[in-house]
C-alpha positions in Angstrom: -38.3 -56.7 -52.9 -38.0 -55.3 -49.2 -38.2 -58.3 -47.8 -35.4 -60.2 -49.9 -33.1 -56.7 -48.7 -34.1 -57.5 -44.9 -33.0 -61.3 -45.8 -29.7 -60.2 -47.4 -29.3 -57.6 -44.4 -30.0 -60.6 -42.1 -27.1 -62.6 -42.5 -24.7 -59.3 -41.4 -26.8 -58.9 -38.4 -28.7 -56.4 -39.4 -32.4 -55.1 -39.6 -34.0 -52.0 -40.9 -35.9 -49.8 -38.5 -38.0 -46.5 -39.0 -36.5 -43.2 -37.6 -37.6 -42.1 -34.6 -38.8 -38.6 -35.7 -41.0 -41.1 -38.4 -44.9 -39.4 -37.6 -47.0 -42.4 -36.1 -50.3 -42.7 -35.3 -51.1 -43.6 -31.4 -52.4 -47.0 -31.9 -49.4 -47.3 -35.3 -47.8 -50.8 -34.4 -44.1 -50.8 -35.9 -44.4 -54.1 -38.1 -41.7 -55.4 -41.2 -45.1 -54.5 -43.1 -44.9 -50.8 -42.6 -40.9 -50.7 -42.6 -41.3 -52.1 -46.3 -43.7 -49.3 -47.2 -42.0 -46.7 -45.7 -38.4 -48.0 -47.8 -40.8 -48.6 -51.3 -42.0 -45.2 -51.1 -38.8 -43.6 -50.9 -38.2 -42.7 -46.9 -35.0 -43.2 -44.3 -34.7 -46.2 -43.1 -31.8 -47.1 -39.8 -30.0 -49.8 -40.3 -30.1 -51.3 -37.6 -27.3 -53.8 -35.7 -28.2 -57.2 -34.3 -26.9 -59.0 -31.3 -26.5 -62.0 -32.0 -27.3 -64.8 -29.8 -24.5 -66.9 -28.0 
């Protein structure tokens, strides 16, 4: 389901992104894995906007 809103987010140049006061691990690697978690379980999420390529 998280991954068909980051499609649909996509195609208005825009991407989700964990806050930056989200508590990481040292070695925690920002993936679309661990967005998706942190949206299913309930968490903020940024919307985040997109340049787009020229």
């Amino acid at each position: 389901m998280a991954s068909r809103i980051r499609t649909a987010l996509l195609g208005f140049h825009l991407t989700l992104g964990i806050p930056q006061n989200f508590p990481r691990g040292e070695d925690d690697n920002i993936t679309d894995e661990l967005i998706d978690e942190v949206l299913l379980d309930g968490e903020p999420v940024r919307l985040i906007k997109l340049q787009p390529r020229t």
